[in-house]
PDB file as gemmi writes it, atoms N, CA and C in Angstrom:
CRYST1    1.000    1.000    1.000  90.00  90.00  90.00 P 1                      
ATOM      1  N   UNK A   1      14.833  97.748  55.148  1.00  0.00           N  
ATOM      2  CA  UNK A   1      14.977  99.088  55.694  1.00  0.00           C  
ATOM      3  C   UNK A   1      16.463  99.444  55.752  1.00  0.00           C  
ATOM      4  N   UNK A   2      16.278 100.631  55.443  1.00  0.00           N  
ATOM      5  CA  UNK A   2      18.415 101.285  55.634  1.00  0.00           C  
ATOM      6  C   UNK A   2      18.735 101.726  56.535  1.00  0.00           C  
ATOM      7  N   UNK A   3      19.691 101.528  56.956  1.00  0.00           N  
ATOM      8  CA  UNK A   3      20.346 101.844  58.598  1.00  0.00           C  
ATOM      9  C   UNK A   3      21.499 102.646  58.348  1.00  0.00           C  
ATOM     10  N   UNK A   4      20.669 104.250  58.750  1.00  0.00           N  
ATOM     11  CA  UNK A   4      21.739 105.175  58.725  1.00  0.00           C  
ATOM     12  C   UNK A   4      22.710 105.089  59.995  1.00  0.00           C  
ATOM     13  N   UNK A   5      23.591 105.812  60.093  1.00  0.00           N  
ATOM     14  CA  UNK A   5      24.520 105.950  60.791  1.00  0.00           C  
ATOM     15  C   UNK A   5      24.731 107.443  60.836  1.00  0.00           C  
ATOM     16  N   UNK A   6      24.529 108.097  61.993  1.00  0.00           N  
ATOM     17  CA  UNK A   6      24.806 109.268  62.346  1.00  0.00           C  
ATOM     18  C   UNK A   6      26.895 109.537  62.415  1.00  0.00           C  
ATOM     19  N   UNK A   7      26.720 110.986  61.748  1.00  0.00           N  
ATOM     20  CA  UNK A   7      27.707 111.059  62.206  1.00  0.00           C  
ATOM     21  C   UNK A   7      27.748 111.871  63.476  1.00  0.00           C  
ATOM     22  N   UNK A   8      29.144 112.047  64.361  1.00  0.00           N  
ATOM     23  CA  UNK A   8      29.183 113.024  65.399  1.00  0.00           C  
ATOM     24  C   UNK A   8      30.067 114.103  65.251  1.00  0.00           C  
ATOM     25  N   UNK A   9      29.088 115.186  66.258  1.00  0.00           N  
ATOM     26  CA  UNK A   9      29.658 116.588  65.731  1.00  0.00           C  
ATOM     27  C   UNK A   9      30.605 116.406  66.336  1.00  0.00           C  
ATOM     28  N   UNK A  10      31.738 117.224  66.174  1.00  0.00           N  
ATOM     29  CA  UNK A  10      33.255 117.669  66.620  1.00  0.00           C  
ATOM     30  C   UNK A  10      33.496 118.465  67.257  1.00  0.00           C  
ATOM     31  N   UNK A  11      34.112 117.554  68.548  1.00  0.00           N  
ATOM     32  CA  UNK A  11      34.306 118.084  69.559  1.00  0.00           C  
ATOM     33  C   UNK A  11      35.689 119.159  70.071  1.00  0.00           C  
ATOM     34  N   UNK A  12      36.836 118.559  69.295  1.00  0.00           N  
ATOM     35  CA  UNK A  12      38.081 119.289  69.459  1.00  0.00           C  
ATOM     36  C   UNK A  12      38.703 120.067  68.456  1.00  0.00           C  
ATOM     37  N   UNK A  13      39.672 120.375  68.450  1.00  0.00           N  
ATOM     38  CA  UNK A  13      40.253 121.461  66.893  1.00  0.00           C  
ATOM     39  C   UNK A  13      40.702 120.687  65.949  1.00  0.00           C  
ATOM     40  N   UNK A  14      41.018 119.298  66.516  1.00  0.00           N  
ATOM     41  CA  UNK A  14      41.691 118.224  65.469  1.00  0.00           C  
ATOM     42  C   UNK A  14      40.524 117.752  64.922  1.00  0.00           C  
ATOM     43  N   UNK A  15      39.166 117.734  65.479  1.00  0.00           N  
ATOM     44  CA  UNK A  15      38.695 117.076  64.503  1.00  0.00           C  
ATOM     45  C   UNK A  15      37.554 117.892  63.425  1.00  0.00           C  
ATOM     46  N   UNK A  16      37.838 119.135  64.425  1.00  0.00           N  
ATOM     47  CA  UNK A  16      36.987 120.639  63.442  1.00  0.00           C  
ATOM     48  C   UNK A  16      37.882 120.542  62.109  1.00  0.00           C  
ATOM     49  N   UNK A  17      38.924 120.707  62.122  1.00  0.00           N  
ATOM     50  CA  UNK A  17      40.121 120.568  61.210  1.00  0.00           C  
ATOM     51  C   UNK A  17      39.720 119.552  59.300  1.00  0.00           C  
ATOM     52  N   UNK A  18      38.889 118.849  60.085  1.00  0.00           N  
ATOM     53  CA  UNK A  18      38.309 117.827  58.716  1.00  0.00           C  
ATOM     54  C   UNK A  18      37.301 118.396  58.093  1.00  0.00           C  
ATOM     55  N   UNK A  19      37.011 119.626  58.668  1.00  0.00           N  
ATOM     56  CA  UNK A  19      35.829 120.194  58.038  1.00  0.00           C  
ATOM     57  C   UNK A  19      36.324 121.190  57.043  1.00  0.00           C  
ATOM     58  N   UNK A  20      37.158 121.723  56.676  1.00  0.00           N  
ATOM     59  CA  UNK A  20      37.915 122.455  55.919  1.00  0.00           C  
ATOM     60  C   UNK A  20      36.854 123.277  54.922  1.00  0.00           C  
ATOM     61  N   UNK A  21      35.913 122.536  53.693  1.00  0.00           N  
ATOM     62  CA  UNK A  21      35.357 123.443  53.250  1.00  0.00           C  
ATOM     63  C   UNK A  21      34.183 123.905  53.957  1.00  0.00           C  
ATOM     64  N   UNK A  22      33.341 123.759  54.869  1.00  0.00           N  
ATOM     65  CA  UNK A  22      32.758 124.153  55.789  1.00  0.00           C  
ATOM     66  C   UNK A  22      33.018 125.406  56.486  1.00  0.00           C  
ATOM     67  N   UNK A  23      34.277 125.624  56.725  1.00  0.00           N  
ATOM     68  CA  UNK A  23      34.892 126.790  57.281  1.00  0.00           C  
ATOM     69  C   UNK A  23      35.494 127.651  56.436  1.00  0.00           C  
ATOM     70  N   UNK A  24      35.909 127.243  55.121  1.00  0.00           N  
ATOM     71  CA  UNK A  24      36.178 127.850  54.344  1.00  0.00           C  
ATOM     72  C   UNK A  24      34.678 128.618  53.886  1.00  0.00           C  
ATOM     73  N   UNK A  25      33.312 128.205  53.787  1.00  0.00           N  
ATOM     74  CA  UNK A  25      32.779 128.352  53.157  1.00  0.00           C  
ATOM     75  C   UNK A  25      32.236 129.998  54.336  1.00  0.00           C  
ATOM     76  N   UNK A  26      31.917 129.551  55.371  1.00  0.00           N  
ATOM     77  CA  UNK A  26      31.879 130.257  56.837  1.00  0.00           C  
ATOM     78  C   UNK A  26      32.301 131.850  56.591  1.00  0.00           C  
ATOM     79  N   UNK A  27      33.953 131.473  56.743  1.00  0.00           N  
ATOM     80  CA  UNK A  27      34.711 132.454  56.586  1.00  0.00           C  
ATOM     81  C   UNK A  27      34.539 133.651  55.164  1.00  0.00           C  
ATOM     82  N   UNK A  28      34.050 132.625  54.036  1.00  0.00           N  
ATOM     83  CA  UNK A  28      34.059 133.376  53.338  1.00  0.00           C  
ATOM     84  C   UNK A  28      32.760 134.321  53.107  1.00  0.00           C  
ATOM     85  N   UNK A  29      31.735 133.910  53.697  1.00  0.00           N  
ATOM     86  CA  UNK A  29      30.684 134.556  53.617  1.00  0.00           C  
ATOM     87  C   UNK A  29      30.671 135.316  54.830  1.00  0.00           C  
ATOM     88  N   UNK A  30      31.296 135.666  55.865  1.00  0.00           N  
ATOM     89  CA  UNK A  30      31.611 136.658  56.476  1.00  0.00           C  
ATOM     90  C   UNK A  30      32.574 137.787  56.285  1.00  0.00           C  
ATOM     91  N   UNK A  31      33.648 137.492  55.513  1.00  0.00           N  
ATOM     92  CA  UNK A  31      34.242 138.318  54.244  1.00  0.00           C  
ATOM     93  C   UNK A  31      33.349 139.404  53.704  1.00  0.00           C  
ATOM     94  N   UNK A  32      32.721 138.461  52.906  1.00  0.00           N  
ATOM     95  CA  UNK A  32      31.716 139.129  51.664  1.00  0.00           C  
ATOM     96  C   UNK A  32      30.884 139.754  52.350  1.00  0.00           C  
ATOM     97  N   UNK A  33      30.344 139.818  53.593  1.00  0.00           N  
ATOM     98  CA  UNK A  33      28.973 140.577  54.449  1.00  0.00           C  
ATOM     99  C   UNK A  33      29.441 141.627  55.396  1.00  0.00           C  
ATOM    100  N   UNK A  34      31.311 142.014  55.271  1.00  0.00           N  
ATOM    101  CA  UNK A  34      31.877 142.602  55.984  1.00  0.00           C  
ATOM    102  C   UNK A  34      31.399 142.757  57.431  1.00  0.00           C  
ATOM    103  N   UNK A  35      31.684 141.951  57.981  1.00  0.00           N  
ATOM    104  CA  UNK A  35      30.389 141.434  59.349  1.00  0.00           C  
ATOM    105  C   UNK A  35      31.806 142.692  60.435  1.00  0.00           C  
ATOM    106  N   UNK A  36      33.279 142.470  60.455  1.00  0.00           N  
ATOM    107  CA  UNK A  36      33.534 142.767  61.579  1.00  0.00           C  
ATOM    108  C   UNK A  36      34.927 143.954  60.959  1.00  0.00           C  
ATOM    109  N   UNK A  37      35.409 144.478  61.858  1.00  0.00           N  
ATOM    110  CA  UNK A  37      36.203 145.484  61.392  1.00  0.00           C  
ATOM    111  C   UNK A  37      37.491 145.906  62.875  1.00  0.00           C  
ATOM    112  N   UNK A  38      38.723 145.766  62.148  1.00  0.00           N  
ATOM    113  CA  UNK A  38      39.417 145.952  63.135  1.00  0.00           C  
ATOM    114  C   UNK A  38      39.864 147.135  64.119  1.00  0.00           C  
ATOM    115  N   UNK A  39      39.899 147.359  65.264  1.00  0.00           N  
ATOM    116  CA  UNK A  39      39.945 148.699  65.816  1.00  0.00           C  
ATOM    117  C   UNK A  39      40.823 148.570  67.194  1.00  0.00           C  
ATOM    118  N   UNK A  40      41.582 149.291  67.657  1.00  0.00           N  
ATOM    119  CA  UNK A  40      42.226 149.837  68.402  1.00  0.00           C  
ATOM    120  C   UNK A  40      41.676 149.377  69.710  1.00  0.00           C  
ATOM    121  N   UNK A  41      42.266 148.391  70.321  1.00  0.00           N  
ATOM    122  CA  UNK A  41      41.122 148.121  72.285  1.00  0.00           C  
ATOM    123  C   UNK A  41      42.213 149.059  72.999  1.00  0.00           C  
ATOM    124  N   UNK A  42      41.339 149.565  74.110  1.00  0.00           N  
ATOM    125  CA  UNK A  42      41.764 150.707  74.896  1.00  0.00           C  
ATOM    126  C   UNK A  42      42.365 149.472  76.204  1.00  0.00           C  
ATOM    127  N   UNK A  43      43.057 150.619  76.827  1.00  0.00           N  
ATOM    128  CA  UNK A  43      43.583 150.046  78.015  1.00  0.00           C  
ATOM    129  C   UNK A  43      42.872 149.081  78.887  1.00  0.00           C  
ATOM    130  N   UNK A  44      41.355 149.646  79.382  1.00  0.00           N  
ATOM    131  CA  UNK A  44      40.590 148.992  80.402  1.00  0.00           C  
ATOM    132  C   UNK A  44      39.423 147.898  79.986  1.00  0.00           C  
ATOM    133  N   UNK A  45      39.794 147.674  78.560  1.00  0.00           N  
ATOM    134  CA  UNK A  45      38.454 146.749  77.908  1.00  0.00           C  
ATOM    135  C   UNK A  45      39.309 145.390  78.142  1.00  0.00           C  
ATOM    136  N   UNK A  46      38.382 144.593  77.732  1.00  0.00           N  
ATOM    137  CA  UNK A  46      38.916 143.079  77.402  1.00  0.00           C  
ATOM    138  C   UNK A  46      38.708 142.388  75.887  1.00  0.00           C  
ATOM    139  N   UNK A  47      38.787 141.954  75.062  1.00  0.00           N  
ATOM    140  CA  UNK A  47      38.240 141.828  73.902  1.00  0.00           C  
ATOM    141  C   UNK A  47      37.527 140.747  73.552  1.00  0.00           C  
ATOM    142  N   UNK A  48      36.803 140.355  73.090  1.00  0.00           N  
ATOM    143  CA  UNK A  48      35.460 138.975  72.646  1.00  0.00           C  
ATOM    144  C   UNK A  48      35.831 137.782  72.333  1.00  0.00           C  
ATOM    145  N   UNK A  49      35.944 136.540  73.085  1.00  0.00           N  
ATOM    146  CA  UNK A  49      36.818 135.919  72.082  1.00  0.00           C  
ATOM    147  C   UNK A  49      35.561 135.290  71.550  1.00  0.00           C  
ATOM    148  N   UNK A  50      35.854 134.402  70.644  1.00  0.00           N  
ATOM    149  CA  UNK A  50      35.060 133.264  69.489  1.00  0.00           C  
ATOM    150  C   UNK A  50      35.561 132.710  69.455  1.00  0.00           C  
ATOM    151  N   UNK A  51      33.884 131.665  69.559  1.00  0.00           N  
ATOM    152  CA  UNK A  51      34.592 130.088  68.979  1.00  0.00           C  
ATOM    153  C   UNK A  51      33.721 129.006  67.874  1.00  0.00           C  
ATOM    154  N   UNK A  52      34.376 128.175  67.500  1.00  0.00           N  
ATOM    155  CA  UNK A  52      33.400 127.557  66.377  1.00  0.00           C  
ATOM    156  C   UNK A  52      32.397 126.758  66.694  1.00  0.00           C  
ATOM    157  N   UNK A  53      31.418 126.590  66.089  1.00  0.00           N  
ATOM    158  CA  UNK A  53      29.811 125.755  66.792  1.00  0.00           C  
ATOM    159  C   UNK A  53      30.054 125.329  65.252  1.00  0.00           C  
ATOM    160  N   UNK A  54      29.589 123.600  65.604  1.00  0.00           N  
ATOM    161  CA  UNK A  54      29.843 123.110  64.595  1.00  0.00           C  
ATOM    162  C   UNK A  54      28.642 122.044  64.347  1.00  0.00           C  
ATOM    163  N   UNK A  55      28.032 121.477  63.122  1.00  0.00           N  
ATOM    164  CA  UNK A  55      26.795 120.552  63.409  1.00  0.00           C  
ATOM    165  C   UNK A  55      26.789 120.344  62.162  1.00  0.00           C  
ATOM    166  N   UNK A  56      25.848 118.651  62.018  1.00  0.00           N  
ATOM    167  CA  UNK A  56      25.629 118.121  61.062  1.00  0.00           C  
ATOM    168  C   UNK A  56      24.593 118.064  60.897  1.00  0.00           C  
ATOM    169  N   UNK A  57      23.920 118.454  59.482  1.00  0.00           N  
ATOM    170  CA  UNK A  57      22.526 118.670  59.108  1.00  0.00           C  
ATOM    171  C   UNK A  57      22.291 117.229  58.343  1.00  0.00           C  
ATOM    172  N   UNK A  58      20.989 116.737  58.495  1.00  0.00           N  
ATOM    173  CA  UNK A  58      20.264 115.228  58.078  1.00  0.00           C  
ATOM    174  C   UNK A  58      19.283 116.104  57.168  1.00  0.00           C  
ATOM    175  N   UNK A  59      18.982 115.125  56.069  1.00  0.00           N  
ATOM    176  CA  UNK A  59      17.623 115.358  55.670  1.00  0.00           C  
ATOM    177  C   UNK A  59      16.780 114.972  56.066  1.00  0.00           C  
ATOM    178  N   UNK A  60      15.603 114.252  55.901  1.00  0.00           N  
ATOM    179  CA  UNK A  60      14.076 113.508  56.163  1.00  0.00           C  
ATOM    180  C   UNK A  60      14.513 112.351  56.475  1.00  0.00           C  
ATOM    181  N   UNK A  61      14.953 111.739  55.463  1.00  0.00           N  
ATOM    182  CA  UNK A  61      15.328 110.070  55.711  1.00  0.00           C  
ATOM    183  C   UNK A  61      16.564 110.065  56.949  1.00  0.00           C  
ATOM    184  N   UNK A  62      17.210 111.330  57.043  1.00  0.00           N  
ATOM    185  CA  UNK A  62      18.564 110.665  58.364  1.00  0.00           C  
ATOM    186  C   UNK A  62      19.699 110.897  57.426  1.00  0.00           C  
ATOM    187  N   UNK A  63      20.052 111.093  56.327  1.00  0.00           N  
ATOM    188  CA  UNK A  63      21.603 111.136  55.783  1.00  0.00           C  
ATOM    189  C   UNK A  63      22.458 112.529  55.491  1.00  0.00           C  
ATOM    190  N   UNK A  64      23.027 112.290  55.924  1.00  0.00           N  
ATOM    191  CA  UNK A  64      23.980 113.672  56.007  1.00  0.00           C  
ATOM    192  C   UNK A  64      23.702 114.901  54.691  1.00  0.00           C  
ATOM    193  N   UNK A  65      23.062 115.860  54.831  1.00  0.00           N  
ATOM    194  CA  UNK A  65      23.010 116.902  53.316  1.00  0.00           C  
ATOM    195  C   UNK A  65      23.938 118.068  53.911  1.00  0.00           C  
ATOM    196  N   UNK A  66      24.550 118.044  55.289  1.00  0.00           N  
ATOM    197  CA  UNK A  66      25.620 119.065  55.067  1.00  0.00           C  
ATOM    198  C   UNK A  66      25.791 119.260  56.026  1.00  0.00           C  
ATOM    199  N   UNK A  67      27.589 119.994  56.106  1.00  0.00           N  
ATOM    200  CA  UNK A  67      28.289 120.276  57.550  1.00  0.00           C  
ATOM    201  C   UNK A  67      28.235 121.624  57.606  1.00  0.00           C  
ATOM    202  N   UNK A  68      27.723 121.908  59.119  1.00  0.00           N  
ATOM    203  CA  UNK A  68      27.635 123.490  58.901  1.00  0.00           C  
ATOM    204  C   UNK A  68      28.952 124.195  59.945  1.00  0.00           C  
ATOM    205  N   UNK A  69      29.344 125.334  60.250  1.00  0.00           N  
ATOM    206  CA  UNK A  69      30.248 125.731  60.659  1.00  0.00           C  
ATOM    207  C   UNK A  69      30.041 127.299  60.842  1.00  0.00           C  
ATOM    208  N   UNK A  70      29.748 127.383  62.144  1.00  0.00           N  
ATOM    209  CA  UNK A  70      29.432 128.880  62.439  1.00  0.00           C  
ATOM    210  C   UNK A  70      30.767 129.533  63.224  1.00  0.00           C  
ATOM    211  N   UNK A  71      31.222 130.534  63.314  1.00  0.00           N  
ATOM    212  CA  UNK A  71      31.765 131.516  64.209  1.00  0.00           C  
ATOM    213  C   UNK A  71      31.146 132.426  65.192  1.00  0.00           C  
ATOM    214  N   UNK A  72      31.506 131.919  66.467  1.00  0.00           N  
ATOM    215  CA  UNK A  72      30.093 132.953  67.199  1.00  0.00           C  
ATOM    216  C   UNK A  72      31.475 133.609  68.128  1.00  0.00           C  
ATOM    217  N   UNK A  73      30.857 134.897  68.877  1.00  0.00           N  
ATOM    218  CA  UNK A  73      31.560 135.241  69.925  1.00  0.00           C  
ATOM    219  C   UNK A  73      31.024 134.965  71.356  1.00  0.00           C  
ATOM    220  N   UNK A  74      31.723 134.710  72.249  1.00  0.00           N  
ATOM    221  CA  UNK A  74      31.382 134.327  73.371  1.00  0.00           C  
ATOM    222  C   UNK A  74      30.826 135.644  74.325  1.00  0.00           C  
ATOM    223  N   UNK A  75      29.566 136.137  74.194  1.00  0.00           N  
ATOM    224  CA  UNK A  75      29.555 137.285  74.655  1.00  0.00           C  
ATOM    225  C   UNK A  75      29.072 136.946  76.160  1.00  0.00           C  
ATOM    226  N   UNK A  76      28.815 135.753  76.578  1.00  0.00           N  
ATOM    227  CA  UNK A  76      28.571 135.563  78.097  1.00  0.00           C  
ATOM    228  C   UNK A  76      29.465 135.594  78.774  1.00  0.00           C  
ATOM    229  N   UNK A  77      30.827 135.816  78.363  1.00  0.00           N  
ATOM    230  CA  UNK A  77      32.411 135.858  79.022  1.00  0.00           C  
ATOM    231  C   UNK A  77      32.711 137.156  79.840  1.00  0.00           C  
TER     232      UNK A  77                                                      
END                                                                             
């Protein structure tokens, strides 16, 4: 029998940082879907921040088929 080894998701910016095409890939398909658009915040607003959610996808057997890398905004803030 084979003894996978999980990897662990990433917890800090140094180690989000190793994910490079993951976020590249992220970023770029939020590009292409023109998801957000920049605009003018007024005096009395606050603005959204975001942050990265990050996870490792297994197949059936347990071995890594891919790092995923989302951008979300923190809208419970």
């Amino acid at each position: 029998m084979e003894r996978v080894i999980q990897e662990v998701e990433p917890t800090c910016f140094e180690q989000v940082v190793k994910w490079d095409n993951a976020m590249d890939e992220d970023m770029s398909t939020l590009d292409a879907n023109v998801i957000w658009e920049l605009v003018v915040l007024f005096k009395d607003k606050k603005e959204i921040e975001c942050k990265r959610v990050c996870k490792v996808k297994h197949n059936a057997i347990g071995i890594v088929s891919k790092y995923k890398v989302r951008l979300v905004a923190k809208g419970y803030a």
